[in-house]
C-alpha positions as CSV (number, residue, x, y, z in Angstrom):
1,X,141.2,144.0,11.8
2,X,137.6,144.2,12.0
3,X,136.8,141.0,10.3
4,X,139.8,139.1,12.2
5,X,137.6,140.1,15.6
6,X,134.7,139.2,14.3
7,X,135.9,135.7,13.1
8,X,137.6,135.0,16.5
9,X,133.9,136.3,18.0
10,X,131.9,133.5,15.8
11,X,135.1,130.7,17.2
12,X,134.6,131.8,20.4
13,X,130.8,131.1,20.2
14,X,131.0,127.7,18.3
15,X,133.0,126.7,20.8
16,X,131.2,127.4,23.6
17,X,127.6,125.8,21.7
18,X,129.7,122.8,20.9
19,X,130.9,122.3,24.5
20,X,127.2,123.1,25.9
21,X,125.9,120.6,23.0
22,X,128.5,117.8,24.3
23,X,127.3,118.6,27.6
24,X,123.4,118.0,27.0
25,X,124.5,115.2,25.0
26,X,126.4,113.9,27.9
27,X,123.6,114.5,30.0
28,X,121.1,112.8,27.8
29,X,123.2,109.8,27.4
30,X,123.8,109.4,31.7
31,X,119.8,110.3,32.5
32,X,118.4,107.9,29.6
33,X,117.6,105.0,32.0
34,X,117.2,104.8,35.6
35,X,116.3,102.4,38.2
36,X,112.9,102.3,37.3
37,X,113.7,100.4,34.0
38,X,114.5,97.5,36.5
39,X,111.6,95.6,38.0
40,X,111.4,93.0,40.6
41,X,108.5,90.3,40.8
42,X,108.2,88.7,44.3
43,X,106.9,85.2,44.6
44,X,104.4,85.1,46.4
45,X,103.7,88.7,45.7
46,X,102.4,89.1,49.3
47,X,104.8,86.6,51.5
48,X,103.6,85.8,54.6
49,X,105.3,85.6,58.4
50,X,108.5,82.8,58.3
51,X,107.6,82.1,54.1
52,X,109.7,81.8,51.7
53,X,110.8,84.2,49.2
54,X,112.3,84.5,45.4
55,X,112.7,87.9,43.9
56,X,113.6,88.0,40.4
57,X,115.2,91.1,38.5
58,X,113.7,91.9,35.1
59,X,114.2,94.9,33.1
60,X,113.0,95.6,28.9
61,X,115.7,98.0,28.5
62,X,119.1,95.8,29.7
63,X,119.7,92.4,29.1
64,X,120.7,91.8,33.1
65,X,122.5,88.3,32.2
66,X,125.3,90.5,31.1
67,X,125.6,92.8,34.0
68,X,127.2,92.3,37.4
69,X,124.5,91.9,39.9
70,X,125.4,92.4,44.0
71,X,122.2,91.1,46.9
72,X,122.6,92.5,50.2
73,X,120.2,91.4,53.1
74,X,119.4,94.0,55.8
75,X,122.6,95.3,54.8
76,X,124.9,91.9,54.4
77,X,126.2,90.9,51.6
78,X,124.7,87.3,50.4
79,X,125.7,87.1,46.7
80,X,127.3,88.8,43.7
81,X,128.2,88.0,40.4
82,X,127.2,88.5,36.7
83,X,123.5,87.5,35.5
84,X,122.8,87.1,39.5
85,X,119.2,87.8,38.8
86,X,117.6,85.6,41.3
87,X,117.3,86.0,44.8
88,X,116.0,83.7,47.5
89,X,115.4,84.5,51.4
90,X,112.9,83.5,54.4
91,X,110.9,86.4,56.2
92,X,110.8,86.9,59.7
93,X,107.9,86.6,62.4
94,X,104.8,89.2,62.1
95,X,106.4,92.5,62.0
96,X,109.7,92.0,61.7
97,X,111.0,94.1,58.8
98,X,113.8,92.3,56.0
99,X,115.8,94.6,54.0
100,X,117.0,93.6,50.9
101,X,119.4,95.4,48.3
102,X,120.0,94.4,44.5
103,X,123.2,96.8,43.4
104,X,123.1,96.8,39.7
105,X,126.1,98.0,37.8
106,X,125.4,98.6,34.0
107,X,128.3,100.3,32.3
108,X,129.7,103.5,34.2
109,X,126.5,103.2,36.4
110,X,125.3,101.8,39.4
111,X,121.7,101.0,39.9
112,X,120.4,100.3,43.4
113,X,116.4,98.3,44.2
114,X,115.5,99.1,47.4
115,X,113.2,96.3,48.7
116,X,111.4,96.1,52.7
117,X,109.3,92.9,53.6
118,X,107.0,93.3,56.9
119,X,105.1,90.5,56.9
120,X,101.6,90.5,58.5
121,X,98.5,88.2,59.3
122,X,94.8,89.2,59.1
123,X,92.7,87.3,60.4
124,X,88.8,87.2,59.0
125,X,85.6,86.3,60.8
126,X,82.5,85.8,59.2
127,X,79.0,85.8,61.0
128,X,75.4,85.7,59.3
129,X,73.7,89.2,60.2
130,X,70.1,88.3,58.8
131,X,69.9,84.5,60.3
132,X,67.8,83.5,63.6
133,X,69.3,81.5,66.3
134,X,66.7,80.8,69.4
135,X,67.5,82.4,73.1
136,X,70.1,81.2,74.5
137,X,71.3,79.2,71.5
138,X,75.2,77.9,72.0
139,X,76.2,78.0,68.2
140,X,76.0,80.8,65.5
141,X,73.8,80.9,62.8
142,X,74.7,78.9,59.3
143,X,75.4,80.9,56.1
144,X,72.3,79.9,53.2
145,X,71.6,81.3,50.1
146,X,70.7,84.5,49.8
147,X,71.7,85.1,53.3
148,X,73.2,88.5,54.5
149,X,77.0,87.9,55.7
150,X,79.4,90.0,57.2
151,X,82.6,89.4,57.0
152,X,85.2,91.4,59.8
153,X,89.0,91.5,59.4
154,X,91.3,91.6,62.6
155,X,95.0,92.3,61.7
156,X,97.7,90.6,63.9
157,X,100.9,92.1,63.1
158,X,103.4,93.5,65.9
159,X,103.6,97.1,64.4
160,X,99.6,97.6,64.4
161,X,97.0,96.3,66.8
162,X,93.7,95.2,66.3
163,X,92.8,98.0,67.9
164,X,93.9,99.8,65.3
165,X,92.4,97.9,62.4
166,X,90.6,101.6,61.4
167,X,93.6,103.2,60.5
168,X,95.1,100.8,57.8
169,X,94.2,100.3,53.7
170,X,91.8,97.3,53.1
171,X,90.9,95.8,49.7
172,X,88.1,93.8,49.2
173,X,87.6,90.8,46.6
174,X,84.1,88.6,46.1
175,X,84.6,85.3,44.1
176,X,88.0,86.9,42.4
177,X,86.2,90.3,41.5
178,X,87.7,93.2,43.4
179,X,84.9,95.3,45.2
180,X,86.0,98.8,44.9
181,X,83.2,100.3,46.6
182,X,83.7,98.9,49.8
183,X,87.3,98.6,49.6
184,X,89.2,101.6,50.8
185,X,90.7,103.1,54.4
186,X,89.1,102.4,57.4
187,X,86.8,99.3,55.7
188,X,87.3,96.7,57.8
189,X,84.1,94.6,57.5
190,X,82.2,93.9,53.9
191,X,79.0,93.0,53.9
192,X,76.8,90.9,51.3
193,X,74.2,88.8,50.2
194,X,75.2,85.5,49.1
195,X,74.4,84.6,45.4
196,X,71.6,82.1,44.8
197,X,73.2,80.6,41.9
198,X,76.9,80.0,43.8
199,X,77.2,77.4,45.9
200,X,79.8,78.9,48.0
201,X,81.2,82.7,47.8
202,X,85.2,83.1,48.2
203,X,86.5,86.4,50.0
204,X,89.6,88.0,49.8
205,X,90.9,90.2,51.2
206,X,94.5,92.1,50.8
207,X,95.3,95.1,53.7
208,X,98.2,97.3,54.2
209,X,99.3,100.4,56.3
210,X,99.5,103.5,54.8
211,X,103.2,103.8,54.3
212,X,102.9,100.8,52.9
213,X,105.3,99.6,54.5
214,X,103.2,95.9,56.4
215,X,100.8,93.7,54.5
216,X,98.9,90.7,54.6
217,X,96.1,88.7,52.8
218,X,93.8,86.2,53.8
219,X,91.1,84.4,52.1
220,X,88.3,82.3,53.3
221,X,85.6,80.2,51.5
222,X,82.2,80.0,52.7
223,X,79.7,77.4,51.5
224,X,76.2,78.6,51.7
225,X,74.6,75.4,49.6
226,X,74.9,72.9,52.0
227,X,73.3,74.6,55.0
228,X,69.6,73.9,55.8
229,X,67.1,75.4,58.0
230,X,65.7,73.8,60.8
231,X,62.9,73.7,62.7
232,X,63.1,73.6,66.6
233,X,60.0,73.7,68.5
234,X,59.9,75.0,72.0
235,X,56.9,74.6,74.6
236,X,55.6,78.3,76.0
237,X,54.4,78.3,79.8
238,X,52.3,79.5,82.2
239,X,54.2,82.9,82.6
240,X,54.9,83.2,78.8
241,X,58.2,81.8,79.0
242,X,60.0,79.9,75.9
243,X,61.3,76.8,77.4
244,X,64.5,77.1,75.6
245,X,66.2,73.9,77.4
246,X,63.8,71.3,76.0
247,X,63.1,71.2,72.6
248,X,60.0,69.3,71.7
249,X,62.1,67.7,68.9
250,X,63.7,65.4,71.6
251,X,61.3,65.4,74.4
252,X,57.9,65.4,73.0
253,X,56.1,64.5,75.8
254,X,53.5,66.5,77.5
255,X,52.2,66.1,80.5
256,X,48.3,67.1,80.2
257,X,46.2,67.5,77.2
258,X,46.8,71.0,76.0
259,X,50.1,72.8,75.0
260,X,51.2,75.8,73.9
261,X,54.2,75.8,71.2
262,X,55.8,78.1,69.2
263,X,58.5,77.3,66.5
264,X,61.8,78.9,66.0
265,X,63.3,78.9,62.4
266,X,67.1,78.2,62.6
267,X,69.3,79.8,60.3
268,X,66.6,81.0,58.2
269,X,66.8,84.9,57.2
270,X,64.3,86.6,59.7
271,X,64.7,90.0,61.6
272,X,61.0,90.9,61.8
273,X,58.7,90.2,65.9
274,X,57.3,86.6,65.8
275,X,58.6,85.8,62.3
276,X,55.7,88.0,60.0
277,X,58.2,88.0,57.5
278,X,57.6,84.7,57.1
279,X,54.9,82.4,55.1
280,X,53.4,80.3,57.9
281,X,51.6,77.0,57.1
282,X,50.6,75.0,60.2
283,X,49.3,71.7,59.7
284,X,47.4,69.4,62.7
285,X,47.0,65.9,62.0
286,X,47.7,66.6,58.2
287,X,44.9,69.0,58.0
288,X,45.9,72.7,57.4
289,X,45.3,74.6,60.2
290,X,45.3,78.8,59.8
291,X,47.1,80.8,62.6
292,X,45.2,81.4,65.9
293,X,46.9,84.8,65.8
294,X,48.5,86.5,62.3
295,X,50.2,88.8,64.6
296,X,51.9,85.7,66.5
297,X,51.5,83.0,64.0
298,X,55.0,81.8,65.4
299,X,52.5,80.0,68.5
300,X,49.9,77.3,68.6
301,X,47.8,76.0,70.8
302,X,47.1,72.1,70.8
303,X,45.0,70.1,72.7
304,X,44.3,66.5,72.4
305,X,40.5,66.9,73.8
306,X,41.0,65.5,76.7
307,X,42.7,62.1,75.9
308,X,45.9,60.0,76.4
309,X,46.9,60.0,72.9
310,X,49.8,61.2,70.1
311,X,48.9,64.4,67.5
312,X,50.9,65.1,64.5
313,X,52.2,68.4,63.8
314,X,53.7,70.1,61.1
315,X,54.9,73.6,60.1
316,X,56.1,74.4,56.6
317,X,58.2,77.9,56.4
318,X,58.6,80.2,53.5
319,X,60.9,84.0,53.5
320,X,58.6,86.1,51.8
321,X,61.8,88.0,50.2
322,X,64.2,85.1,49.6
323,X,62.3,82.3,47.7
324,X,65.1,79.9,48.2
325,X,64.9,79.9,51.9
326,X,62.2,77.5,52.8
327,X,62.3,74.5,55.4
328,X,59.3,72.4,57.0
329,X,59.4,70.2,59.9
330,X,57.7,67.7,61.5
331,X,57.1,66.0,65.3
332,X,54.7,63.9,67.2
333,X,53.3,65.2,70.4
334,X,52.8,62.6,72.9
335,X,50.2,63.7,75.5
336,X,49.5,61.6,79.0
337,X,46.5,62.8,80.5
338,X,46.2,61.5,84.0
């Protein structure tokens, strides 16, 4: 009697292991792949406002050609049937979100890629920190080599305003090399020094909200070869005022015998009081002539001894820092002593 309970004991508890066994095995088999195993690629992989898109389902553990495949847009059905891999839509305006669904069924399961699109625009605005312009010049300084440039980012998107251009993700990329050091939250402006040996510098830039939920990328070239200092000469009077609205380029005539200039590098790098950052090399007549004044070797004072006559004058520039930047100019002074 003994044995026969201890026998129906063991039965009892092989029974119940191979039920719990079938069970893990069961569970094994159901858990073994999930939605994960199926990826989407997006062309382009950051679409735009009103641009057209192609998603494309691809998975290394199913061979999807041989599953039934269902694509729903912001909740509508669009297409369904088996090896429907491919799907193709438009975005909307700046903003505006597009849902998209791709129901997978693979056996006895169903498999479900969530997708949301909020296109948004970033604009980005690039201005030469380190460059001079004269007083009162109308146009911005020109990017050089070896010039300092700073490059700003304004987002235009209806769910965040430029004002809050702080509060979103920003990654930076210099000539297709991704800057992680001043990429990050909050880093809305980069700043560098444009390389001597490139003739232009190509940002990018790629910026989303932290839910991730909007983004947008922009990129921008910027040549820095082809833009050359130049020289613009302005006459100083009486009171020590630059006479900004007649450059002695144009009108070089000067009523008298004796005037005082002073010369005004633009676009060169220069951030230092009358340009002592600088290597100044006056020249009078083609004769070298030192500076009347280290301390304000930006002026000159020329005087054609008291005598109708024309004096050549020329000023050849230098940054001490950035040997590349270098221009030299020449004019002819007319005088008309009365």
């Amino acid at each position: 009697m003994k044995n026969l309970f201890s026998k129906t004991i063991i039965l009892i508890f092989v029974f119940l292991f191979s039920s719990l066994l079938g069970q893990i095995a069961e569970a094994q088999t159901f858990s073994l792949y999930t939605a994960d195993d199926i990826f989407v690629e997006t062309f382009p992989k950051i679409p735009g406002p009103n641009t057209n898109v192609e998603l494309n389902l691809k998975s290394y553990s199913f061979n999807l050609n041989n599953y039934y495949i269902a694509w729903f847009l912001n909740g509508e059905k669009q297409s369904a049937s088996y090896g429907n891999r491919k799907f193709k839509f438009k975005t909307n305006n700046s903003g505006t979100a597009t849902n998209v669904t791709a129901v997978i069924e693979i056996g006895n399961q169903v498999f479900r890629k969530e997708l949301r699109f909020v296109p948004s625009e970033v604009d980005l605005l690039w201005e030469v920190v380190d460059a001079y312009t004269p007083p009162f010049y109308r146009g911005k300084a020109l990017p050089m080599q070896q010039a300092k440039i700073k490059i700003t980012a304004i987002p235009e998107t209806q769910l965040i305003a430029p004002s809050d251009a702080k509060n979103l993700v920003y990654y930076w990329d210099r000539n297709y090399k991704r800057n992680v050091a001043r990429s990050g939250f909050g880093k809305h402006s980069f700043e560098f020094s444009s390389d001597a040996l490139m003739f232009s510098e190509k940002i990018s830039l790629t910026t989303n909200d932290r839910r991730e939920n909007s983004f947008a990328k922009n990129t921008i070239d910027i040549p820095t070869k082809e833009t050359e200092a130049k020289i613009l000469f302005y006459e100083i009077n009486e009171k020590g005022r630059i006479m900004t609205n007649k450059a002695l380029n144009v009108f070089n005539t000067i009523e008298g015998d004796t005037v005082k200039l002073s010369f005004h590098p633009l676009n060169l790098s220069t951030d230092k009081p009358n340009f002592i950052d600088l290597f100044v090399n006056w020249e009078i007549n083609d004769v070298f002539r030192a500076p009347q004044d280290f301390s304000k070797q930006d002026e000159l004072y020329i005087s054609s001894g008291g005598e109708t006559g024309t004096v050549s004058l020329g000023v050849k520039l230098e940054n001490i820092k950035k040997i590349l930047q270098k221009v030299e100019a020449n004019i002819d002074l007319n005088f008309e002593v009365n």
